[in-house]
N, C-alpha and C positions, 0 to 999 in steps of 0.2 A: 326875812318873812314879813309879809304885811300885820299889822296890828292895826287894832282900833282906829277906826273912823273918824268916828263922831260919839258925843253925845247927847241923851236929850230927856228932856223932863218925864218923869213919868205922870199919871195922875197925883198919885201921893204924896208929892213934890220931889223924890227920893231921885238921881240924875240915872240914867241905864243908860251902859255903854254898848253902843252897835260894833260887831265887830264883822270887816271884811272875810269871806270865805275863804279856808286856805288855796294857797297858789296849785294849780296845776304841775303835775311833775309824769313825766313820761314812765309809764308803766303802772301808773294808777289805772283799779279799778273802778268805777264809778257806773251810775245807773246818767240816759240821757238829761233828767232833769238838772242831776247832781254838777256833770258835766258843764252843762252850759250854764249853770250859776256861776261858776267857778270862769269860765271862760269869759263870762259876762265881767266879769270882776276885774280883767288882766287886758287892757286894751293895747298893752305896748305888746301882747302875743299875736302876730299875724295868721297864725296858724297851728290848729291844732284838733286831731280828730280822734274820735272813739269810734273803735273798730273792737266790734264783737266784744263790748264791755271794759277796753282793753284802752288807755288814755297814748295816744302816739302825737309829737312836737316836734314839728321840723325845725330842720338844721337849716344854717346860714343859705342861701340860696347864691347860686353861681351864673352867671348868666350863660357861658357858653353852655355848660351842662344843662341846666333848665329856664331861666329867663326868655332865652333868646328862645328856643321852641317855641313855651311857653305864647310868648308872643305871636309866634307862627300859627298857631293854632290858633289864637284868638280871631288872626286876619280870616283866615280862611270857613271859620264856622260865621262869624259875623258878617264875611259876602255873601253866605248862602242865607243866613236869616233874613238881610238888607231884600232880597229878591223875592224872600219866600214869606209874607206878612201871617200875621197869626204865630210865630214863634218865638220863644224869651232864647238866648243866649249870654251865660252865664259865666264870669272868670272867679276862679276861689270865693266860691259862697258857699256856705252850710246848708247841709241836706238834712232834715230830720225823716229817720226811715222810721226808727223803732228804739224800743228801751235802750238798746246794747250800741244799736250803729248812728252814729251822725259824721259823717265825712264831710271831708271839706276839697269837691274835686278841682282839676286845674283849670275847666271848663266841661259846661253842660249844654245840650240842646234841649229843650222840650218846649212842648204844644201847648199854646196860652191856654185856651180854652177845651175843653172837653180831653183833654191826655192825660197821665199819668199822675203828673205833679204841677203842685198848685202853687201862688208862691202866702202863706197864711200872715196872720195879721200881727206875727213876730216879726215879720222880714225876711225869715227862713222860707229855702223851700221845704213842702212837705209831700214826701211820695219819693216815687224813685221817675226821673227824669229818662225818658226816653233815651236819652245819649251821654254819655259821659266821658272825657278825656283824663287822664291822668301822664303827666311825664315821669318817668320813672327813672331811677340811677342806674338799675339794671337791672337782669330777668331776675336776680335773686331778691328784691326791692317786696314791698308788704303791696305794692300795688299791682303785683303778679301771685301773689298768695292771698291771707288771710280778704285783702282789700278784695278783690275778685271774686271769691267767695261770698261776700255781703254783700256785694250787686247784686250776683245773680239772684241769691236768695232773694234781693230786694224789690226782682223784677226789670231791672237797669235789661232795655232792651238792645242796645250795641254801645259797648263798651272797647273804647280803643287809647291802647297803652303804645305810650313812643318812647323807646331806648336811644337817645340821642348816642353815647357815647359806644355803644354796641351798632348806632347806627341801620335800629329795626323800629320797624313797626307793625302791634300784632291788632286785628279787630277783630272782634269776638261781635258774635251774635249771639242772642239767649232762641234756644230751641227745645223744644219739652222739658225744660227748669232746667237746661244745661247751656254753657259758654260753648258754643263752636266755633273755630279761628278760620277766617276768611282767608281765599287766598290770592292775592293778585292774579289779573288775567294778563295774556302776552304782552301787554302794553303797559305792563307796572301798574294797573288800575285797581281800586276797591270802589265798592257802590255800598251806598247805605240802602238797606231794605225795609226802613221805616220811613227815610227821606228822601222820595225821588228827585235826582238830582244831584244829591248829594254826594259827588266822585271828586276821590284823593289818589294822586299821584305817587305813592308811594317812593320813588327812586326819587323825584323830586323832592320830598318832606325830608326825606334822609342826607342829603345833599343841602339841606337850607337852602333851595331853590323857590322863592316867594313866586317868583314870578311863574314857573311852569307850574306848580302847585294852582295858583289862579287861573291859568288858562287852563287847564283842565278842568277843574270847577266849570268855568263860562261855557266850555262845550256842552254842556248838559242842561246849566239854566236854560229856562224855557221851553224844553224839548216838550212834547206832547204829555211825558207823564210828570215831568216837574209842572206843568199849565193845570195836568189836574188836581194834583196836589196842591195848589194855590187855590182853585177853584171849591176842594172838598174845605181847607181850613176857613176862605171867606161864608161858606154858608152855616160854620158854627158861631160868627162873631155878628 
């Protein structure tokens, strides 16, 4: 356990010992503040999120299971941002939603200026991001239950979870404060309805196919509603 610090003069001359906050341990409850003192405190921790007041710490990371997705998913939302100006795209960064929730997703999309979430003068973002990716172990995994659950409440307007080793991928939409799962059309396709333009391949992603994955993407960039969608985020910046 960590102990004491440092210490330092008081006025009186009398020395007070500063002591570091205790360490995070999974299944701690904690308020968001409490949380991220705590988090603040443990830099060798790359991860670690509260979910519904509820303290969750990941385990060792695997590349084929999540790494390598992980990675895929980064390529593919960072060509559509590279084209699409006016968007942050984000890989495991902290979300501050509320008291109970701060996630830390695998990657996020959202609208720099005038959307959802902002990024505050912690570093964190704060709001719930238009887009959010999580890779998950499988459907039974906290990112198909409780996690899910504190999107939607959050607002998270398409949220898409990939099962590498189940070899799925589900995308949900938020529609009257409900997750609805999207469902490919005859060509293995999903369309974002927040981000024109923004089509994924599914039978490709599932297949770690970088490259079909990307030309699917590129058939869309520029299309007449992705031009407007450029054109509506340049007249907010």
């Amino acid at each position: 356990m960590i102990t004491a610090r440092r210490a330092s003069a008081a006025p009186s001359g009398r020395r007070t010992t500063i002591t570091a906050p205790p360490p995070l341990q999974n299944g701690d409850r904690l308020t968001a503040t409490e949380f991220l003192r705590r988090y603040s405190a443990m830099p060798e921790v790359k991860k670690a999120e509260l979910i519904n007041g509820i303290v969750y710490m990941a385990s060792p990371v695997r590349a084929k299971q999540h790494g390598i997705p992980d990675g895929i998913m980064q390529v593919w939302l960072g060509t559509y941002a590279a084209h699409t100006p006016g968007l942050l795209v984000a890989a495991n960064s902290t979300v501050r939603f509320d008291a109970d929730n701060i996630p830390q997703p695998d990657a996020l999309l959202m609208i720099e200026r005038g959307g959802q979430a902002r990024i505050g003068k912690d570093g964190y973002v704060h709001g719930a991001p238009e887009l959010v990716v999580e890779i998950a172990a499988s459907s039974a995994a906290l990112d198909l239950h409780d996690k899910l659950d504190a999107y939607r409440r959050a607002g998270v307007r398409e949220y898409i979870v990939w099962l590498p080793v189940e070899k799925e991928c589900r995308w949900f939409v938020l529609e009257d404060d409900n997750f609805i799962q999207l469902r490919p059309d005859r060509h293995h396709l999903l369309r974002s309805q927040t981000f024109p333009g923004l089509t994924l391949d599914v039978q490709a992603l599932v297949s770690e196919n970088v490259a079909a994955v990307l030309a699917a993407l590129n058939k869309t960039l520029g299309k007449a509603a992705h031009r407007a969608f450029v054109a509506e985020l340049a007249k907010r910046g």
